[in-house]
C-alpha positions in Angstrom: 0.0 0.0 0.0 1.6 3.2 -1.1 2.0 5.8 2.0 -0.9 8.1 2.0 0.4 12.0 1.2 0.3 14.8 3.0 -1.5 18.0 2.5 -0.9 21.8 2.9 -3.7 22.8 5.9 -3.3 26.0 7.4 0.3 25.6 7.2 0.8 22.4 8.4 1.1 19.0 6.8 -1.2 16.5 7.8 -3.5 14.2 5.7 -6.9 15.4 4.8 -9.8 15.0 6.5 -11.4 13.4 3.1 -11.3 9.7 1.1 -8.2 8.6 0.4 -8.1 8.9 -3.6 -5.0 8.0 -6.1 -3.5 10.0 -8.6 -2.9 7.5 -11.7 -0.5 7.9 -14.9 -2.5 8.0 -17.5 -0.1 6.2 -19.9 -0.8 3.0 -18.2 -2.8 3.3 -15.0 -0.8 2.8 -12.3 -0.9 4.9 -9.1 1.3 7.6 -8.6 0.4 8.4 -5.1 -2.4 8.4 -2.4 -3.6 11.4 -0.9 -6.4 12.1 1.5 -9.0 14.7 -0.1 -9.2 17.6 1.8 -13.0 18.6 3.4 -15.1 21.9 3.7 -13.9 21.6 7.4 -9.9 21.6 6.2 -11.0 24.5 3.7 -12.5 26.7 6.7 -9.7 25.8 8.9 -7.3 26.9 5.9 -8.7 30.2 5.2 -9.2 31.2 8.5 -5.6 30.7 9.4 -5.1 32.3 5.9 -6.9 35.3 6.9 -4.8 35.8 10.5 -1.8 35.0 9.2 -2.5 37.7 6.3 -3.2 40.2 8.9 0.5 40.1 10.7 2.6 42.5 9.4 5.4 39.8 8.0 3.5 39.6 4.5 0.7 42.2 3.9 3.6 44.6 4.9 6.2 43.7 4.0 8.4 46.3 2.0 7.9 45.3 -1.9 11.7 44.6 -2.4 11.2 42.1 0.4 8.4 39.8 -0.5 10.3 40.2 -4.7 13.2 38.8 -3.0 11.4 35.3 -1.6 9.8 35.2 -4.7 12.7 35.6 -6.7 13.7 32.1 -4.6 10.8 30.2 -5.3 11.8 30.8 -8.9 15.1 29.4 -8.4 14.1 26.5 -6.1 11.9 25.8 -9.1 14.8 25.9 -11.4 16.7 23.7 -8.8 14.4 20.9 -9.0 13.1 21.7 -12.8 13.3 18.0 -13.8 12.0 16.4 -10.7 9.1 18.7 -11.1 9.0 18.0 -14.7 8.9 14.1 -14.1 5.8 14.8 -11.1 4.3 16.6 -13.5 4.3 13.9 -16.1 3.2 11.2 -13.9 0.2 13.0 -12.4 -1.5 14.3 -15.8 0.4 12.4 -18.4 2.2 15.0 -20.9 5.1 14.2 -22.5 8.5 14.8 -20.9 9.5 17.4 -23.0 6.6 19.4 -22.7 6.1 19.2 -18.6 10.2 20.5 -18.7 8.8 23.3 -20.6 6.0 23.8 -18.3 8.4 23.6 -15.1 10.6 26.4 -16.7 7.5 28.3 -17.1 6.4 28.3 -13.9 9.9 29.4 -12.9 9.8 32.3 -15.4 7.1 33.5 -13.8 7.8 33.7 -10.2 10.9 36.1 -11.7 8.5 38.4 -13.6 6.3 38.8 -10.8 9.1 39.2 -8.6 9.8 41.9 -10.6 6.9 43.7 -11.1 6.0 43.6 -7.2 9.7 45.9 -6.4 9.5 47.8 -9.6 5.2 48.8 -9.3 4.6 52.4 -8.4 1.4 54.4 -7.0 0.3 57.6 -8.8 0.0 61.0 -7.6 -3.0 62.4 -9.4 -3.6 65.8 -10.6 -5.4 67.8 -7.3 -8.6 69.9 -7.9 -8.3 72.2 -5.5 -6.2 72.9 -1.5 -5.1 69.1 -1.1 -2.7 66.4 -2.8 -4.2 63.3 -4.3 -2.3 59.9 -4.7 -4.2 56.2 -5.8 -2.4 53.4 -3.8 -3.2 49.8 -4.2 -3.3 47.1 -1.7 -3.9 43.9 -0.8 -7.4 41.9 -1.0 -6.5 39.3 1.8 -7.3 35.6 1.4 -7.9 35.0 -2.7 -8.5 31.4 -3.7 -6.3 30.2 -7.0 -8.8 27.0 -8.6 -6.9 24.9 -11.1 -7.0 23.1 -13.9 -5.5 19.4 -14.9 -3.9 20.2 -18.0 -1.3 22.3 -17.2 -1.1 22.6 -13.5 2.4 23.4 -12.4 1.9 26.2 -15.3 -1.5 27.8 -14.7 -1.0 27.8 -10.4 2.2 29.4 -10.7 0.2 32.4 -13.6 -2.2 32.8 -10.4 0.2 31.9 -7.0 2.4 34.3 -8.3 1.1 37.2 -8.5 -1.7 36.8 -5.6 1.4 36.4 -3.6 3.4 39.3 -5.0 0.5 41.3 -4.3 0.6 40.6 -0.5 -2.4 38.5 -0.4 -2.8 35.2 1.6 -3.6 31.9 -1.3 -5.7 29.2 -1.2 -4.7 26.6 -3.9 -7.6 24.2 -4.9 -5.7 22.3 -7.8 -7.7 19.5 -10.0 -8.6 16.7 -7.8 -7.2 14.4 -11.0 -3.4 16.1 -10.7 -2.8 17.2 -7.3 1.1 16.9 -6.9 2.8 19.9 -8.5 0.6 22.3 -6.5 2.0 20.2 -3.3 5.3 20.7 -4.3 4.7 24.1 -5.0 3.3 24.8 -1.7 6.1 23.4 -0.4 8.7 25.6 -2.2 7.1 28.5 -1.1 7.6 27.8 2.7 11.0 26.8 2.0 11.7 30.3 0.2 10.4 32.1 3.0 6.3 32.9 2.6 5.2 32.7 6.0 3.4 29.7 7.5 -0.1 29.9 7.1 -0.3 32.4 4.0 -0.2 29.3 1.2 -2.3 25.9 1.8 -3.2 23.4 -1.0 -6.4 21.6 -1.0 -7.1 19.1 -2.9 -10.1 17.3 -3.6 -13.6 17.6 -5.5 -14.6 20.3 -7.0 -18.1 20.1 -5.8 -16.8 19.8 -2.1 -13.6 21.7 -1.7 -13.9 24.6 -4.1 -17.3 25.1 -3.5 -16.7 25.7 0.5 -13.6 27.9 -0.5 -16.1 30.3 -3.2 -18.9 30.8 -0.4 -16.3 31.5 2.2 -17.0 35.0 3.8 -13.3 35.5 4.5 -12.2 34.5 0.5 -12.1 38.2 -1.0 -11.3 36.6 -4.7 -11.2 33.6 -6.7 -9.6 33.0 -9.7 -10.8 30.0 -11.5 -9.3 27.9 -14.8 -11.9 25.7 -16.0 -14.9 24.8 -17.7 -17.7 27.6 -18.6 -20.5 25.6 -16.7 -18.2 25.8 -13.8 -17.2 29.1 -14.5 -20.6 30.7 -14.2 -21.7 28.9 -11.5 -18.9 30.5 -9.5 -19.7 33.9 -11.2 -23.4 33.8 -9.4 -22.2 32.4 -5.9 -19.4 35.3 -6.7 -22.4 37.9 -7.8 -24.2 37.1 -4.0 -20.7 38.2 -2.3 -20.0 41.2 -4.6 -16.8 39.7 -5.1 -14.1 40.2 -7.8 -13.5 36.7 -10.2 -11.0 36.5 -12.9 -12.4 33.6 -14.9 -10.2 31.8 -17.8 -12.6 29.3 -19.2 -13.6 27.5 -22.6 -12.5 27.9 -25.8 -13.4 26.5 -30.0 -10.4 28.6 -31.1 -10.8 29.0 -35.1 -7.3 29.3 -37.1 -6.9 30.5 -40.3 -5.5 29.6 -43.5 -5.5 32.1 -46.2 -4.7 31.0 -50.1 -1.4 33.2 -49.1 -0.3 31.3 -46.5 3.3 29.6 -45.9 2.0 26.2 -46.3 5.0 24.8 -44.6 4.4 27.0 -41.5 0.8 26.7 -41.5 0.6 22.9 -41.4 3.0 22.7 -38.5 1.5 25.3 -36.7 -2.5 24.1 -37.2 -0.8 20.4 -36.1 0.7 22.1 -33.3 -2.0 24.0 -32.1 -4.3 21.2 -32.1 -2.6 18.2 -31.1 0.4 19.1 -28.6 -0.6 18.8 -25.1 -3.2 15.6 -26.9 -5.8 18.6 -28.0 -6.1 19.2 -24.1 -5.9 23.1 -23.9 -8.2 25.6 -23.9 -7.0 28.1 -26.2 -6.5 24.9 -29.1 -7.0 25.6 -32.6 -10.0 22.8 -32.9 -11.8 24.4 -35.8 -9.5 25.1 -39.3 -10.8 27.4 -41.8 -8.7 26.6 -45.0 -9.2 28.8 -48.3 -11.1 27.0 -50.7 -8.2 27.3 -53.3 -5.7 26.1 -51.0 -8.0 23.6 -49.4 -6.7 20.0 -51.5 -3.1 20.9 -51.1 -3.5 21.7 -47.5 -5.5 18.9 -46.0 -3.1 16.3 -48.0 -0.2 17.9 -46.4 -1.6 18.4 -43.1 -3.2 14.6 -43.3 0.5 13.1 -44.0 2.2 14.7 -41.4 -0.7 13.8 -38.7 -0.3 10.2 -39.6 3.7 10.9 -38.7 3.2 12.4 -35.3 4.5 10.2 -32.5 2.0 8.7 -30.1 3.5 7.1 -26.9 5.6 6.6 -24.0 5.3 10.2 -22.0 8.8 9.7 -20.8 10.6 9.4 -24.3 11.7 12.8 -25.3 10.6 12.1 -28.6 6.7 11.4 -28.2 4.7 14.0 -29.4 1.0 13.4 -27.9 0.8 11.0 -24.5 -2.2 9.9 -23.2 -5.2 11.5 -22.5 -5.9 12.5 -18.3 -8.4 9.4 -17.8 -10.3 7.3 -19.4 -13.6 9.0 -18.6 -12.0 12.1 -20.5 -10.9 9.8 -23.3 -14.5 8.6 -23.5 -16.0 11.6 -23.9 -13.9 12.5 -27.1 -15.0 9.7 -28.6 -18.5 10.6 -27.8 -17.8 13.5 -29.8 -16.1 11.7 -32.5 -19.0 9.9 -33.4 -21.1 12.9 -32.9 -19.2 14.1 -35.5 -20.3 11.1 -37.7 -23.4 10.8 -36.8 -24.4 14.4 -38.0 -22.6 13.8 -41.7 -18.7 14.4 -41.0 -16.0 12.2 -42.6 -13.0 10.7 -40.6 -9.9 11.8 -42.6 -7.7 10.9 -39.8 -7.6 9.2 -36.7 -11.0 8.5 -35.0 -9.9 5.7 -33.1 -7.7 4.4 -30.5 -4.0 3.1 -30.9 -3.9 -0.6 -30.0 -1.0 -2.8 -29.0 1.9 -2.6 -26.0 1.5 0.7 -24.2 -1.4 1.8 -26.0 -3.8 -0.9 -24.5 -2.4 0.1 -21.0 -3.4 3.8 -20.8 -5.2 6.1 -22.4 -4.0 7.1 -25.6 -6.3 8.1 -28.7 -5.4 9.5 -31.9 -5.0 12.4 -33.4 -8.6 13.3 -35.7 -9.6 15.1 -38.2 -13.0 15.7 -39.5 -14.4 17.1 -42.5 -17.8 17.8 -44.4 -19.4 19.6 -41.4 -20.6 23.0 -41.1 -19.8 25.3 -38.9 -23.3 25.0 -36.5 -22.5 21.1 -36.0 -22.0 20.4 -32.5 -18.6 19.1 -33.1 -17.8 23.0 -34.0 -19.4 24.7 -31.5 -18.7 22.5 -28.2 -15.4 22.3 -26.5 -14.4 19.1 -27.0 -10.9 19.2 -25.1 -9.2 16.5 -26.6 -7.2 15.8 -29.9 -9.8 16.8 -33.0 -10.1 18.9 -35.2 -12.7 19.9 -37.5 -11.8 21.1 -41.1 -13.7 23.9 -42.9 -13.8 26.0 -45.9 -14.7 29.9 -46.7 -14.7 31.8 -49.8 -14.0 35.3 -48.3 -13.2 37.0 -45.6 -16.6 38.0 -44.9 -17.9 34.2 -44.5 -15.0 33.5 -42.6 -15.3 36.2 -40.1 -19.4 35.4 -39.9 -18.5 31.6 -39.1 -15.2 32.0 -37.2 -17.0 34.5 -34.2 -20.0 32.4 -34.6 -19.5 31.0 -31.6 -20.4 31.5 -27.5 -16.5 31.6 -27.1 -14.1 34.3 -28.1 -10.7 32.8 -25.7 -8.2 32.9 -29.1 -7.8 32.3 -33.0 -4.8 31.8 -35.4 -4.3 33.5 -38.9 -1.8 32.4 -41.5 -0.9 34.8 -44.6 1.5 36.9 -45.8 -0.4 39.9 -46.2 0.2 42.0 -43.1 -2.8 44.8 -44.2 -5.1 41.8 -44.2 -3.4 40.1 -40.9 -3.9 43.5 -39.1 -7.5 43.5 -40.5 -8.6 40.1 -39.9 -7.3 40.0 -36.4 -9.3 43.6 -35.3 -12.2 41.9 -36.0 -11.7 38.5 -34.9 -13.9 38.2 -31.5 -10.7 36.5 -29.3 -8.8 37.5 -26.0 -5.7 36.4 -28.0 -4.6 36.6 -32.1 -2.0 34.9 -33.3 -0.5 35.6 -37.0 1.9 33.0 -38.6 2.1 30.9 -35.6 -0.1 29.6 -32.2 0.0 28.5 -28.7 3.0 31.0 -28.2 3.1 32.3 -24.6 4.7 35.4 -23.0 4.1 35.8 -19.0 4.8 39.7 -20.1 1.7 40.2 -21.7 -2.0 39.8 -20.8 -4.2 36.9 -21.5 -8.1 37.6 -21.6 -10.9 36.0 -23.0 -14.4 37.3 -24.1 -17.8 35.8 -24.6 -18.3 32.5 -22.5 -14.4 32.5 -22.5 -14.0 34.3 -19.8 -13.6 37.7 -17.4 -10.7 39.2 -16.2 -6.8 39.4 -17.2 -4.4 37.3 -16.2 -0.1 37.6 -16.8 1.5 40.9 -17.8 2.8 43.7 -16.0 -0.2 44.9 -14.6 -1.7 41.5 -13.9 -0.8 41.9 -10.2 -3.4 44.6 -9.6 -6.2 42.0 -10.3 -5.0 40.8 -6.9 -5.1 44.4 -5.3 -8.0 46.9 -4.7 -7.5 50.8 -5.6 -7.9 53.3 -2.4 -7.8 57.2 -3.0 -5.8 59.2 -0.7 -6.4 63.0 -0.1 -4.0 65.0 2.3 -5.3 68.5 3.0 -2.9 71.2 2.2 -5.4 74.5 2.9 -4.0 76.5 5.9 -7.4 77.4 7.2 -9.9 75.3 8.1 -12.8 74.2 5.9 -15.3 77.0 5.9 -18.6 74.9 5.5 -18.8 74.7 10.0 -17.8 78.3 10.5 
């Protein structure tokens, strides 16, 4: 029986007050680790201790070069322990080596920008009106709540950890009950660099337990949630009822673009990339293709040969492209979809099926898809199907394409290949995304914000100023007039 792990209560290390669950490899089943599930009661007990040790001077007021300096070490203990992290990371959500390494550096990157941008942020002194001096000052919320998703998890709790903490607030992690480990490790790294005890826990658990006791809590002044939409506006109401602030990164049916201009060679690699790395499991993923009609042969038989090349396998070989999928409830559900797809008249040009033989029977692997002879109001084109498919499409013009690529409830990113910058710079203006990429995809900066619109989202997460979603604004007057106020004599 493997030794039942630890989590990050209050801060203290104990087991959870909840089952006692396993976190699997997907690429063949086996358990990773057992963890108790953390409860509502080890979520009240958390934030509460949150919330008092927020209040003590040592973090809420701690000089900005100060708390930059402790983050600045988190980065490097990341950095120190990149491929240990990068292995965790493999076993608990299945990626492939290569790309959890990637992910690990990432999360390192950006405990250094936020580290930077907490010493180098400055208040304003606003223009006075009349006998006074006016400055805006931002400060901490208190305890916010950082809600995490599966796919990328060391990744996406280090965009919202970060800068929560840089911030001066007190975090509540509530990573995916399915990949719990690189937020404990995280956790852990923090009170090694210095964050105080109490300010960072790590619950994990069910979402329908844990993070809904953490939303409701009175003392939890923000939550920032990566997920599903459903999810998503569930918390927005129970958020609505506490007039509190939400930054919500949710669903996505990114469209990407391939005009008859196009670099064929960079289009096909990028469209493969943005579909199938990380197995289609990402929200921003380019699932639906819009390929000019007098391109459209050439293209799909180029993109179709080099889909049928991409490697398939073992997580931990450097040279596998797509692992497996999280579970096999997930990998269920795509086929669902997949014969959704059939069922309402699409042809399977690619894929469709699962890999059988050695590894592949052990976990759970599926291949990469493609689909044609759909239109764009087919379910397979307007749900989120999370997984590796992608849905092949034709326009004429760019007014057809723009009516079919924003018809959709999403609006998270989109991809647009041509060599006609006029027509890039047009195109992408009126595209209805958070995020536009021309002659490439799934390229990431911490430095600059990522947003979605529509059912995609609310809120702005990375950049410069991303660290004032975890403040509130406060207005400061100081009198200057030497007599007093004549309104009381």
């Amino acid at each position: 029986m493997t030794q039942v792990m630890p989590i990050l209560v209050g801060g203290e290390w104990r087991r959870g007050g909840g089952d006692v669950y396993a976190s699997r490899y997907p690429a063949d089943d086996s358990v990773t680790a057992e963890l108790a599930a953390a409860t509502a009661a080890d979520a009240d007990e958390a934030i509460r201790v949150a919330d008092a040790a927020w209040r003590r001077s040592e973090w809420r007021d701690l000089a900005p070069h100060a708390r930059a300096a402790i983050l600045y070490r988190i980065g490097a203990l990341i950095r120190e322990r990149a491929e240990e992290l990068a292995q965790l990371q493999r076993r608990d959500n299945g990626k492939p080596i290569g790309e959890t390494r990637a992910l690990v550096a990432s999360a390192a990157g950006t405990f250094q920008f936020f580290a930077a941008a907490c010493e180098t942020l400055e208040e304003t002194l606003t223009p006075p009106r009349g006998d006074y001096l006016t400055m805006s000052i931002h400060e901490p919320l208190g305890v916010v709540a950082a809600i995490t998703p599966w796919n990328s998890p060391i990744a996406s709790e280090a965009q919202k950890l970060a800068p929560a903490l840089a911030a001066g607030n007190a975090v509540v992690v509530k990573p995916a009950e399915v990949t719990p480990l690189a937020a404990l490790e995280l956790g852990r790294i923090c009170g090694e660099a210095g964050v105080p005890k109490g300010v960072v826990s790590v619950l994990p658990g069910k979402g329908s337990i844990v993070g809904d006791a953490i939303v409701r809590h009175p003392l939890v002044k923000k939550v920032s949630f990566t997920g599903g939409t459903t999810t998503g506006r569930a918390l927005a109401a129970i958020a609505a009822q506490k007039l509190m602030p939400v930054t919500l990164e949710l669903g996505g049916k990114s469209p990407t673009i391939v005009f008859e201009d196009a670099d064929l060679d960079h289009a096909v690699n990028g469209v493969l990339f943005g579909i199938f790395s990380s197995s289609g499991e990402s929200c921003i993923a380019g699932a639906r293709l819009f390929v000019h009609e007098a391109i459209r042969a050439e293209f799909l038989e180029r993109l179709l040969a080099k889909a049928a090349a991409l490697r398939v396998g073992d997580p931990a070989d450097p040279r596998t492209q797509m692992g497996p999928l999280v579970t096999a409830k997930h990998r269920e559900s795509i086929e669902r979809y997949v014969q959704l797809g059939r069922d309402e008249g699409g042809r399977v040009l690619a894929g469709g099926e699962r890999p059988r033989g050695g590894i592949y029977d052990a976990g759970w692997f599926y291949k990469p898809t493609i689909l044609d002879g759909l239109p764009n109001s087919a379910r397979v084109c307007q749900e989120e199907i999370f997984g590796p498919v992608l849905v092949a499409l034709a326009f004429r013009d760019e007014e057809e394409l723009l009516a079919q690529a924003n018809d959709s409830v999403y609006g998270l990113a989109a991809g647009i290949w041509t060599r006609d910058y006029k027509r890039a710079w047009r195109v992408a203006r009126r595209l209805e995304a958070g995020t536009v990429w021309i002659n490439t995809y799934k390229q990431f900066s911490i430095s600059t914000p990522f947003t979605g619109i529509k059912q995609s989202g609310l809120g702005i997460e990375k950049g410069r100023l991303g660290i004032l979603q975890y403040k509130h604004q406060k207005s400061l007057y100081w009198g200057l007039n030497a007599q007093p106020l004549p309104w009381a004599d």
